[in-house]
PAZAPA-4460 file (N, C-alpha, C; in steps of 0.05 Angstrom, whole numbers, plus 32768, in hexadecimal, padded with zeros to 4 digits):
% residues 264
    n_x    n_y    n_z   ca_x   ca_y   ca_z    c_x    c_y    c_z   seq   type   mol
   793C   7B86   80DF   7927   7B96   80D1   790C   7B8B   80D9     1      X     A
   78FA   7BA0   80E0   78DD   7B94   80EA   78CB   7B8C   80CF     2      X     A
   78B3   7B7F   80D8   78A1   7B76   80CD   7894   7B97   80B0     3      X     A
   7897   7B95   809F   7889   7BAF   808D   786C   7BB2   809D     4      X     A
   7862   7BCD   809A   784C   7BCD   80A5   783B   7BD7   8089     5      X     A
   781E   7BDC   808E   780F   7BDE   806E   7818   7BFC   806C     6      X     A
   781A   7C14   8080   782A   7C32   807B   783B   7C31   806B     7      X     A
   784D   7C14   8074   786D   7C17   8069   7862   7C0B   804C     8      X     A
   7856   7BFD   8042   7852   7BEF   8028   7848   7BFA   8017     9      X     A
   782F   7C12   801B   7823   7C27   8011   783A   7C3E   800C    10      X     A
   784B   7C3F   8018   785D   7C54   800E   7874   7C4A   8002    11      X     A
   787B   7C2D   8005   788E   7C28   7FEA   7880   7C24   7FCD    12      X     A
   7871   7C19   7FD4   7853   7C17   7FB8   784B   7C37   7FA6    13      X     A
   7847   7C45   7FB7   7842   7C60   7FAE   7840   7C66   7F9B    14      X     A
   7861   7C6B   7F95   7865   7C6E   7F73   7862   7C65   7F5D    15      X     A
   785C   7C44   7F6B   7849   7C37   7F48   782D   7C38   7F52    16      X     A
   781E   7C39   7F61   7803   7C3F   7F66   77F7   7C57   7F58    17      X     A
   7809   7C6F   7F62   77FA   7C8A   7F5C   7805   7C97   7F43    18      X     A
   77F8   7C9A   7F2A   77FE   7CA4   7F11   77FE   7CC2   7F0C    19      X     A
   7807   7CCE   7EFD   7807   7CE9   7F00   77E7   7CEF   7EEE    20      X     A
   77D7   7D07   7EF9   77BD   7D0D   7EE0   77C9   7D22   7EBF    21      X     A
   77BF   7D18   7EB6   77C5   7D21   7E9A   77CF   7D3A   7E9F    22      X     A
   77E1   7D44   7E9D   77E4   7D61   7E90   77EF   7D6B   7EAA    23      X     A
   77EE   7D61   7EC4   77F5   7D65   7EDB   7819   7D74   7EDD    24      X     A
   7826   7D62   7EDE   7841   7D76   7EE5   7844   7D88   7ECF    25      X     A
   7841   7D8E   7EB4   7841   7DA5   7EA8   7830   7DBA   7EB5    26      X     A
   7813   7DB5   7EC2   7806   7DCC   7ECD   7817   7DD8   7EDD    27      X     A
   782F   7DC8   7EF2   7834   7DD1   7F0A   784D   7DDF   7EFE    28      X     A
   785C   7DD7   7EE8   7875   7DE2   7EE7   786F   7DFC   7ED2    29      X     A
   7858   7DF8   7EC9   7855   7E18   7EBA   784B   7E2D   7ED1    30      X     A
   783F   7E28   7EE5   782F   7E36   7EF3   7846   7E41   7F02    31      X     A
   7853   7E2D   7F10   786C   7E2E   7F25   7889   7E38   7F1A    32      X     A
   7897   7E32   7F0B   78A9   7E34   7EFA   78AE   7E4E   7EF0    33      X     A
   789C   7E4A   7EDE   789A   7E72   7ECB   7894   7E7F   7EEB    34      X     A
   788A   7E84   7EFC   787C   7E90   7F0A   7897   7EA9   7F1A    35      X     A
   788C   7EC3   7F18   789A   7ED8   7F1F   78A3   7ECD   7F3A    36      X     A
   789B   7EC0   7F47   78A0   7EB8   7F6A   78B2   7E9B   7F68    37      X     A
   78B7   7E94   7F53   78C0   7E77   7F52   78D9   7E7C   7F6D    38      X     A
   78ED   7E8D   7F66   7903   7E8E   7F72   78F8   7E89   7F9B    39      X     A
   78E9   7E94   7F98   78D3   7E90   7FBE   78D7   7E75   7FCA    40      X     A
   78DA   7E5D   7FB0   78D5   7E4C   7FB9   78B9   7E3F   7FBA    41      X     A
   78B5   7E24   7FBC   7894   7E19   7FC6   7898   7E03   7FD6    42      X     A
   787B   7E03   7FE0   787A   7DEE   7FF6   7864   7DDD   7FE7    43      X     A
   7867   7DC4   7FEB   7852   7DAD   7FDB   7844   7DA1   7FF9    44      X     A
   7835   7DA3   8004   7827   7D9C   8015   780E   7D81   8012    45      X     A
   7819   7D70   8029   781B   7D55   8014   781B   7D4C   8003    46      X     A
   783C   7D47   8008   7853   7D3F   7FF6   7851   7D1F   7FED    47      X     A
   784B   7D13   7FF9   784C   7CF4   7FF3   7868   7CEE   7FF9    48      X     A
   786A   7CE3   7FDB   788F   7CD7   7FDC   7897   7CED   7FC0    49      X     A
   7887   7D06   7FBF   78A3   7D1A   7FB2   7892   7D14   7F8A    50      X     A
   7884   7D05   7F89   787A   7D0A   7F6A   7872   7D1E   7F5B    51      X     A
   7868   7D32   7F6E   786B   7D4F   7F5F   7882   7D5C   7F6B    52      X     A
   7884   7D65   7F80   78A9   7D76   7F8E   78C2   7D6D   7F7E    53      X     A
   78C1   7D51   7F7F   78DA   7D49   7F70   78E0   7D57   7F53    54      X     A
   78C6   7D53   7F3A   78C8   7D5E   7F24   78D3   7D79   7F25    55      X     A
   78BD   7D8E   7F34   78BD   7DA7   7F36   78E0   7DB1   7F40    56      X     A
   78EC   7D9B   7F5A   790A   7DA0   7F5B   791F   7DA2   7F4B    57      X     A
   7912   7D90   7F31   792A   7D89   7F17   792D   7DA5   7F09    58      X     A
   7912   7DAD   7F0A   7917   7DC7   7F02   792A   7DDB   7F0E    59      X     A
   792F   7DD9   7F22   7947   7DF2   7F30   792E   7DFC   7F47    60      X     A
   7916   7DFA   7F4D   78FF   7E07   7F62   7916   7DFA   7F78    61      X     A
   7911   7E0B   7F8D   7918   7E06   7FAB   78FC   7DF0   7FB3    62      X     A
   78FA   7DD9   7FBE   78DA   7DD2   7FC2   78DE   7DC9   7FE4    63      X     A
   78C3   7DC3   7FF2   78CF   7DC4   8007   78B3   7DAD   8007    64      X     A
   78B3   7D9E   800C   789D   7D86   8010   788D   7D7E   802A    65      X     A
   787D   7D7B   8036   7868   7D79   8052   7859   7D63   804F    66      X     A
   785E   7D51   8062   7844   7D3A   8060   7845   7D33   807D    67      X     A
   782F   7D1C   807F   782A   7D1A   8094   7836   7CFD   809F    68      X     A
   7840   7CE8   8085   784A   7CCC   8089   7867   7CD0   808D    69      X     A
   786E   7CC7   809C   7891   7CC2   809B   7899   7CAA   808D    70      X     A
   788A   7C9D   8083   788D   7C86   8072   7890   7C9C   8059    71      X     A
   787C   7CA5   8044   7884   7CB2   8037   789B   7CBE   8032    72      X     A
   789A   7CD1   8048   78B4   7CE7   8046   78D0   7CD0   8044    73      X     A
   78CC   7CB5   8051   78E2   7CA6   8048   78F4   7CA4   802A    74      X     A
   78D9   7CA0   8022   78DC   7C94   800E   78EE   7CAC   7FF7    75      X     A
   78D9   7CC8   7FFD   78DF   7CDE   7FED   7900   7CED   7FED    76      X     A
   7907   7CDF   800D   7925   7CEF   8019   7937   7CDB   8003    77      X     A
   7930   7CC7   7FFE   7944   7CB3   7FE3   793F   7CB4   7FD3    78      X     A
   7928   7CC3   7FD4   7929   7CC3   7FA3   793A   7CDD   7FA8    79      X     A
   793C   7CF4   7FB8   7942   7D13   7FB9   7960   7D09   7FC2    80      X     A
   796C   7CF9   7FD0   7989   7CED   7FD4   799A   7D0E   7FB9    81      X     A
   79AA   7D18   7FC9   79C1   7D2B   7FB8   79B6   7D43   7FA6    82      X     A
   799B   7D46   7FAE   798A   7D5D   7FA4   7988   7D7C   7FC4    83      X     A
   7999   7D92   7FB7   799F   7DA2   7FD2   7985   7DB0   7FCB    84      X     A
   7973   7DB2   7FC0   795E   7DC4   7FBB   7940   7DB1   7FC7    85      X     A
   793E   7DA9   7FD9   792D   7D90   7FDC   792E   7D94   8002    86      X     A
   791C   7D9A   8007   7917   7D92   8027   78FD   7D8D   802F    87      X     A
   78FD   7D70   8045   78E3   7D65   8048   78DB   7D6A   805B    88      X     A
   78C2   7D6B   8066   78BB   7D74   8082   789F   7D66   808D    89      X     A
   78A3   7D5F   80A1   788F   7D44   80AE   7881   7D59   80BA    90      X     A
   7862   7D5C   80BE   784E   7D69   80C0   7832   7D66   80BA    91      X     A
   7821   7D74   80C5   7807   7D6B   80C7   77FB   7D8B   80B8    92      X     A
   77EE   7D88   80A5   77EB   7D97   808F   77D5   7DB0   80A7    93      X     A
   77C4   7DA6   80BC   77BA   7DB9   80C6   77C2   7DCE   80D7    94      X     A
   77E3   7DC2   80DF   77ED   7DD2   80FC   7808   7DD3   80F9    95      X     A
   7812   7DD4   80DA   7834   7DDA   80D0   7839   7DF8   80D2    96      X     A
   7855   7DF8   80CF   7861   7E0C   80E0   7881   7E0C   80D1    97      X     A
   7891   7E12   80B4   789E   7E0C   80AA   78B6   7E24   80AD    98      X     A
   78AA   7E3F   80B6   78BF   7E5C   80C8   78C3   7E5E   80AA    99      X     A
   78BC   7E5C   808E   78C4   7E70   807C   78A6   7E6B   806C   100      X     A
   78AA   7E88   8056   7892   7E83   8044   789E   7E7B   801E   101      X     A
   7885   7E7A   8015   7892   7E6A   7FFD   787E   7E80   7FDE   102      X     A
   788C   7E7A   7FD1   7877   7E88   7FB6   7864   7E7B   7FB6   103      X     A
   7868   7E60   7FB6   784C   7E4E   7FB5   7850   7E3C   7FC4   104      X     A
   7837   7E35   7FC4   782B   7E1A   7FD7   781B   7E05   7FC2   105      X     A
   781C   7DEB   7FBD   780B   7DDE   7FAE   7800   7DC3   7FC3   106      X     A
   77EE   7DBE   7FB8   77E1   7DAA   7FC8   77DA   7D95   7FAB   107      X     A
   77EA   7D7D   7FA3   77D9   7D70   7F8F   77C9   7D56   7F9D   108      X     A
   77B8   7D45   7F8F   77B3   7D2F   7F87   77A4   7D2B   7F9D   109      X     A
   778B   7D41   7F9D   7779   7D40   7FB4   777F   7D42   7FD1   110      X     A
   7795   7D44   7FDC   779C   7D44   7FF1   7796   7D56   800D   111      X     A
   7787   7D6A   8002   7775   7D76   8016   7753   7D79   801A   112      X     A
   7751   7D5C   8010   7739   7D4C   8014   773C   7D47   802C   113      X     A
   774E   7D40   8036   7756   7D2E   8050   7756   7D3F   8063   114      X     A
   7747   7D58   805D   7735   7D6B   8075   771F   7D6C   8074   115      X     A
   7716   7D58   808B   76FB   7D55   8087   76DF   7D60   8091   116      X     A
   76EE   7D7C   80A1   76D9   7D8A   80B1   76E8   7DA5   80A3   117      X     A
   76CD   7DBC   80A2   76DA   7DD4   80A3   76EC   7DE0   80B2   118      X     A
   76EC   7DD7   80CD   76FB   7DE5   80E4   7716   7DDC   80D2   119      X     A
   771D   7DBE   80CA   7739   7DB5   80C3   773C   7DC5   80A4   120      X     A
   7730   7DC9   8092   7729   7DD8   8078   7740   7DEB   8081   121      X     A
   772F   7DF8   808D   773D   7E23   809D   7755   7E20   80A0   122      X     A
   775D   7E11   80B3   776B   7E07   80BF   7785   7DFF   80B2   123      X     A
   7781   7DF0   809E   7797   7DEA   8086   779C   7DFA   8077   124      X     A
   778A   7E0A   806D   778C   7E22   805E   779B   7E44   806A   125      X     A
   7793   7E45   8087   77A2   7E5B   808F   77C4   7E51   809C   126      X     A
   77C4   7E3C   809B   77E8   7E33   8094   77ED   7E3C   8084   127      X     A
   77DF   7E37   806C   77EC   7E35   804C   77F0   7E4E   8043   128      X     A
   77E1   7E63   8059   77DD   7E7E   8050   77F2   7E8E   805C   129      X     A
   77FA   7E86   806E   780E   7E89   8086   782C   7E85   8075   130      X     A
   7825   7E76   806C   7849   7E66   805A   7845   7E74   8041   131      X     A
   783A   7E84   8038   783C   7E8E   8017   7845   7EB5   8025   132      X     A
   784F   7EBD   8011   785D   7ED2   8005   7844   7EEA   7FFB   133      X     A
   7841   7EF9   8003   782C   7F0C   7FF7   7833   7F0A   7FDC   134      X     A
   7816   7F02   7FD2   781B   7F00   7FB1   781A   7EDD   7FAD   135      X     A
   7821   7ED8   7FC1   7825   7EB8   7FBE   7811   7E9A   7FB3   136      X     A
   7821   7E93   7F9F   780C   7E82   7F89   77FF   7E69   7F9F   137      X     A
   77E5   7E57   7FA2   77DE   7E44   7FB0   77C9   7E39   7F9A   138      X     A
   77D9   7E22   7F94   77C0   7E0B   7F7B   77B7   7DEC   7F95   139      X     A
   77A1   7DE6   7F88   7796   7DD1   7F9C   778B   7DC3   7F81   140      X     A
   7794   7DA5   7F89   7785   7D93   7F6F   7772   7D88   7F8C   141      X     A
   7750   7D88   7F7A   773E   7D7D   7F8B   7735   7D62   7F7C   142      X     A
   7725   7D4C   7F7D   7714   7D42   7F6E   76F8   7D4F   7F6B   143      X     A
   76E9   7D4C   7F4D   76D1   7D5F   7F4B   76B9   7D48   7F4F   144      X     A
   76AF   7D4B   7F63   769F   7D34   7F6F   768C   7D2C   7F56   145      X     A
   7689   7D13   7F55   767A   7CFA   7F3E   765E   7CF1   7F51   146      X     A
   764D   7D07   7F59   763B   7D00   7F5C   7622   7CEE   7F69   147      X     A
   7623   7CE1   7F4D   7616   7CC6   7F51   762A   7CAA   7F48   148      X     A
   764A   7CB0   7F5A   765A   7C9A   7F54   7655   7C99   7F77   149      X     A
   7659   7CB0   7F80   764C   7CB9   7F9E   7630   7CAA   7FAB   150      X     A
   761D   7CAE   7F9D   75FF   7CA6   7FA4   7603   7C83   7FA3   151      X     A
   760F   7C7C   7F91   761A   7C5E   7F94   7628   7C54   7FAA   152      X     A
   7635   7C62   7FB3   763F   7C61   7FD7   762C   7C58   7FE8   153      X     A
   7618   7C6B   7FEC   75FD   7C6A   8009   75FE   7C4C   800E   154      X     A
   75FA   7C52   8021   75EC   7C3D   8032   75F7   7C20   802D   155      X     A
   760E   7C1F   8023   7614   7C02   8022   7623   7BF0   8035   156      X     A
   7612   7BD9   803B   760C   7BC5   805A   7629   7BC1   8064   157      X     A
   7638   7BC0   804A   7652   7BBD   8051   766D   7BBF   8036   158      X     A
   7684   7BC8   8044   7699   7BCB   802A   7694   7BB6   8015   159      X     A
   768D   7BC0   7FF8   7692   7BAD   7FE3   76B2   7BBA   7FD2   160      X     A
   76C7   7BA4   7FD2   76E5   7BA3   7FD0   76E4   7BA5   7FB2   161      X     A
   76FA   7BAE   7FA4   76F6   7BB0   7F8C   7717   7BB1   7F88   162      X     A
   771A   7B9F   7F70   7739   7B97   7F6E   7746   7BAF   7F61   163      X     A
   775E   7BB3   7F65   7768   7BCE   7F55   7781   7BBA   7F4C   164      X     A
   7796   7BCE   7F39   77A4   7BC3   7F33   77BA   7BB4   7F3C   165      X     A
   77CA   7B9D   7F33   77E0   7B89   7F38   77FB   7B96   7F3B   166      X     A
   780C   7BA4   7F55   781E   7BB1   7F53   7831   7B9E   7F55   167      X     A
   784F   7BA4   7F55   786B   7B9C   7F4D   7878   7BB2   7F6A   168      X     A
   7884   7BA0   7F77   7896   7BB7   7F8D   78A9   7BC3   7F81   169      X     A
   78B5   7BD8   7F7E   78C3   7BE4   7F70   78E2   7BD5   7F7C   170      X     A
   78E5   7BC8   7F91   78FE   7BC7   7FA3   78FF   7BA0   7FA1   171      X     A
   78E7   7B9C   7FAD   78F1   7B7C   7FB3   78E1   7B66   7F9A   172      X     A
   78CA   7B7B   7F89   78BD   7B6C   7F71   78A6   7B59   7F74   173      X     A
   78A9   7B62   7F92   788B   7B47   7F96   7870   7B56   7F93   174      X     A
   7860   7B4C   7F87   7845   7B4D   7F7E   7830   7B5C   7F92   175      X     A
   7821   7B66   7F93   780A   7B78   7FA3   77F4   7B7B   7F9D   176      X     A
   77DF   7B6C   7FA6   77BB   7B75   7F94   77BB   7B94   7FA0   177      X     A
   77AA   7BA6   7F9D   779E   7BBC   7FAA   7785   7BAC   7FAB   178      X     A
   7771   7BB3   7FC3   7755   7BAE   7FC9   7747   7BCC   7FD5   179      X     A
   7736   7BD4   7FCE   772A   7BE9   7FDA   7705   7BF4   7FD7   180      X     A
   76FD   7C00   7FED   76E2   7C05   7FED   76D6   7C20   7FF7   181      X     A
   76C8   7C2A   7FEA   76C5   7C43   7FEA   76AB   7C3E   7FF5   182      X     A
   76A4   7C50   800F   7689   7C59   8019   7688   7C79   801A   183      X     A
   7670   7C85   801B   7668   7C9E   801C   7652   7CA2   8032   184      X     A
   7656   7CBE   8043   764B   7CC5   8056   7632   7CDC   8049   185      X     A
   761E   7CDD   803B   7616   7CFE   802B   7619   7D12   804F   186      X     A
   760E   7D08   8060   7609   7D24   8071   7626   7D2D   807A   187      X     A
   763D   7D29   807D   7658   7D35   8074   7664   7D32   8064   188      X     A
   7660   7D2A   8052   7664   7D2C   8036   7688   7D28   8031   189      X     A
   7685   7D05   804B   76A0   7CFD   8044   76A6   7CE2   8035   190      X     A
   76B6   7CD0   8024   76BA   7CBD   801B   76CD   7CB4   802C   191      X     A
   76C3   7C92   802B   76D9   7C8D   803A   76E9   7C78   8033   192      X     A
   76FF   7C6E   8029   770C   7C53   801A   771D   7C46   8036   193      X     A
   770C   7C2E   8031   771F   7C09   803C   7730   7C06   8032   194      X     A
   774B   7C01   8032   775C   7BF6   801D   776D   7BDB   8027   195      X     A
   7778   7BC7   8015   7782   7BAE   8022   779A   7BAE   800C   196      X     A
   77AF   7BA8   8012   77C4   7BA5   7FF8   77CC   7B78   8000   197      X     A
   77C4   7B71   7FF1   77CB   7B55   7FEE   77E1   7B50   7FE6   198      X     A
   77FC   7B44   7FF4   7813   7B36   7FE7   780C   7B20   7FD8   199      X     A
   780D   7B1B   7FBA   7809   7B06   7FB0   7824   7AF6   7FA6   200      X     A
   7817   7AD6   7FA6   7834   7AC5   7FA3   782D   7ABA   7F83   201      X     A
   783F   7AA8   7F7D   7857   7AA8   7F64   7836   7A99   7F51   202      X     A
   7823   7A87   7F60   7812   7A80   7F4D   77EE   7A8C   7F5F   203      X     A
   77F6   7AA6   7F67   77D9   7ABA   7F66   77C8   7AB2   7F89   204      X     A
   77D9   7AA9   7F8A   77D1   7AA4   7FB0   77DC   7ABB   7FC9   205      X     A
   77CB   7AC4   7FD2   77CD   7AD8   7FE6   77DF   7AD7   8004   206      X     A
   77F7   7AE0   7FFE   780A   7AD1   8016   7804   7AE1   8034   207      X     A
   77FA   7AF9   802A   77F6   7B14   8043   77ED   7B30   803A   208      X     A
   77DA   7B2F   8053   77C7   7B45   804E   77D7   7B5C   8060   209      X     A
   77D2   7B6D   8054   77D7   7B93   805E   77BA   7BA3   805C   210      X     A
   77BA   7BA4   8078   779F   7BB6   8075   77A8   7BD8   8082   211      X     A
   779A   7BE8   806B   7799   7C03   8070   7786   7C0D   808B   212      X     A
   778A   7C22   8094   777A   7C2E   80A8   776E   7C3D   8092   213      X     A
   7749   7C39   8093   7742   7C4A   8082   7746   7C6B   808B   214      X     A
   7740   7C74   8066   7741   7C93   806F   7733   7CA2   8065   215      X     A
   772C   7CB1   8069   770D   7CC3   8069   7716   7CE0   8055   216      X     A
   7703   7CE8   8041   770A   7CF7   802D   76F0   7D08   8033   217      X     A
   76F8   7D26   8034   76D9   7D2F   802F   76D6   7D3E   8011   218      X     A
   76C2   7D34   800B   76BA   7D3D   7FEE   76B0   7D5E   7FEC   219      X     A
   76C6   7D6F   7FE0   76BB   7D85   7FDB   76B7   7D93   7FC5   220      X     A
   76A0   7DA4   7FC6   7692   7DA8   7FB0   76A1   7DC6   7FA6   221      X     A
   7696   7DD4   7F96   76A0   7DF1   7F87   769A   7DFF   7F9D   222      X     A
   7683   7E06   7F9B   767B   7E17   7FAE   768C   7E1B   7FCA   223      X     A
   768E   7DFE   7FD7   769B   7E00   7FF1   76B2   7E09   7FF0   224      X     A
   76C5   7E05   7FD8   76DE   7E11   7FD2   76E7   7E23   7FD1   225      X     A
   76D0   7E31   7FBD   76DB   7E4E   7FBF   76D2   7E61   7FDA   226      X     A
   76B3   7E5C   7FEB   76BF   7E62   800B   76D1   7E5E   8014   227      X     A
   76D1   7E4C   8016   76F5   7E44   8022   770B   7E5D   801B   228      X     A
   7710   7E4D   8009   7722   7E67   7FFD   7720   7E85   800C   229      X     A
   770D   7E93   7FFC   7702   7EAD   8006   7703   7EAE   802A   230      X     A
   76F7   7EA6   8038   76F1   7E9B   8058   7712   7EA2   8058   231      X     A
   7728   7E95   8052   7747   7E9D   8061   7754   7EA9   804F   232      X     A
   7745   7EBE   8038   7751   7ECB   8037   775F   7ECD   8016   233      X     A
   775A   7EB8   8010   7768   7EB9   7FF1   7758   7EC5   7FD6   234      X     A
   7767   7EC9   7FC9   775F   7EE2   7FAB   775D   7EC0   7F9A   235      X     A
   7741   7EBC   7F8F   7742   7EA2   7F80   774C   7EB1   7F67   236      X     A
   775E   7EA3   7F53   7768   7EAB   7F3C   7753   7E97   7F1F   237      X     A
   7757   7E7D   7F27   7745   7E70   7F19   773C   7E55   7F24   238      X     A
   772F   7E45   7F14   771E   7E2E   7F21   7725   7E1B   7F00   239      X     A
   7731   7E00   7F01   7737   7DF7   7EE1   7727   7DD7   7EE7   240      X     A
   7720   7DCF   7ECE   7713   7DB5   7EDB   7729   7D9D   7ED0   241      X     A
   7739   7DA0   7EC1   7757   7D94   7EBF   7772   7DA2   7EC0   242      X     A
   7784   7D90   7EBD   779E   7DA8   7EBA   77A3   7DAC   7EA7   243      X     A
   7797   7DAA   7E90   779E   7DBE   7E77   7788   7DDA   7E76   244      X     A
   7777   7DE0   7E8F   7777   7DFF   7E8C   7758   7DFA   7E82   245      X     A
   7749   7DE8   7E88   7735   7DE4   7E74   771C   7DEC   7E93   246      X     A
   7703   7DFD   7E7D   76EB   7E03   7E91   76E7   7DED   7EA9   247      X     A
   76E4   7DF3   7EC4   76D3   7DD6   7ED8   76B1   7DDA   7EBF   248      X     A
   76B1   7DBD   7EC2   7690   7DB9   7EB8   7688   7DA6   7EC5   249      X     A
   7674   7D91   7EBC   765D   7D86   7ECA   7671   7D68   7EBF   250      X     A
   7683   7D6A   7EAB   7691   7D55   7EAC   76AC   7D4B   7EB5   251      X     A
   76BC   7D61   7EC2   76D0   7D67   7ED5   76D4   7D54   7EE2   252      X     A
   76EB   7D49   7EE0   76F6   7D2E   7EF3   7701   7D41   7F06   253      X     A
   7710   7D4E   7EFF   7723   7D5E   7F18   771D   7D81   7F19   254      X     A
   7722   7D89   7F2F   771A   7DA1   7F3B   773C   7DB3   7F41   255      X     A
   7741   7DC3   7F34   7754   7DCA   7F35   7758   7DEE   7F3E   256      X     A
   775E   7DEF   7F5A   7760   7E11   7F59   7776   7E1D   7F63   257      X     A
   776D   7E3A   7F58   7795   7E43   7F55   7783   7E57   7F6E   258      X     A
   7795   7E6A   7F7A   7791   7E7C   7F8F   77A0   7E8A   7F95   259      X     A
   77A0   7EA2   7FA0   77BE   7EAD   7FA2   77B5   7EC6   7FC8   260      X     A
   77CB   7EC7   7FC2   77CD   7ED1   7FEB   77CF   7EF5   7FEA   261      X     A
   77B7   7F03   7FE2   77B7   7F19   7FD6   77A6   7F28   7FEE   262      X     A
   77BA   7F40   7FF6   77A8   7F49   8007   7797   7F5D   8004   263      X     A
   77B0   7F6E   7FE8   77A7   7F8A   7FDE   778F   7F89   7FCF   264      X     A
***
């Protein structure tokens, strides 16, 4: 067995790292679930390791999952182990190609941030348009940009690291700092996070460092969204600023939009 690499450590970590947002899988399984197209099937377009596909599967949905890590999809093919309603598929969210279409398509937990030019925007979006069902439901969880948590970004000389929480490996139990640093670009209006995961030992001493390849997020606003949208083609249904259904406002952590593939 080779050396873990920080890909491979970030995707066994995953699942205690990344928490679900309040109200989150109820949004998806009322939306998806009840939904006249449920039987269509959906595609979760980066998938991670299966935290939303998996739930939505327990339900009886056909789900069909897309990411771009094969580390992930590892991980997701053994929690899904003896589930026949479950298929994963290694892909690049701009240039997939899955030969069937689905009732829906969902994108959660910001994940098409990670288009950081319009050309890649289109691009991701006329797949997604390509894989849905006339009539076909498409939700995107965005983050609703913080501004002046943003303007605190500029210009700084260099990454300042900021400790996140003390993880537990789910498999071997050894200890993990997260380290990470957020810079901002305003004239493309991308963020961009450092990340370091520290193995720590039995009395708080650092045995080995994992460094991430940073990765670049572009921050998008309302406005740009719903172009988007419109631009390839989609009927916006609504715009929520959480998942319980509540107005976007000026205090909106999350950006939530539903869309549907309507030609008539």
């Amino acid at each position: 067995m080779g050396k873990t690499t920080a890909q491979e450590l970030y995707a066994q970590l995953y699942d205690v790292q990344v928490p679900d947002w309040s109200g989150e899988v109820d949004f998806y399984r009322e939306m998806i679930v009840r939904s006249p197209l449920a039987d269509k099937g959906v595609l979760e377009v980066a998938c991670g390791t299966g935290r939303i596909a998996l739930r939505l599967a327990k339900e009886g949905v056909n789900i069909t999952g897309l990411d771009l890590s094969s580390e992930l999809l590892d991980i997701a093919r053994g929690k899904s182990a003896g589930m026949s309603n479950v298929n994963w598929v290694l892909g690049d969210m701009k240039t997939f190609e899955i030969g069937t279409k689905f009732g829906s398509v969902i994108m959660p937990g910001h994940s098409f941030q990670f288009m950081n030019t319009p050309g890649e925007q289109v691009k991701c979006l006329e797949r997604i348009k390509h894989h849905l069902v006339e009539g076909g439901l498409l939700i995107i969880h965005l983050d609703h940009q913080d501004v002046s948590w943003l303007a605190g970004l500029v210009k700084q000389e260099a990454p300042v690291y900021e400790k996140g929480r003390l993880l537990t490996h789910p498999v071997t139990k050894l200890k993990y700092r997260y380290l990470y640093a957020w810079s901002f670009e305003p004239s493309t209006q991308t963020a961009t996070i450092r990340s370091n995961w520290e193995e720590m030992g039995e009395n708080g001493n650092v045995i080995q460092v994992y460094e991430m390849e940073p990765k670049r997020l572009h921050c998008v606003f309302r406005f740009e969204m719903e172009h988007l949208l419109k631009r390839t083609g989609f009927s916006i249904e609504a715009v929520y600023g959480d998942f319980f259904k509540n107005e976007l406002s000026d205090t909106s952590s999350e950006m939530i939009w539903v869309a549907s593939n309507r030609t008539g």
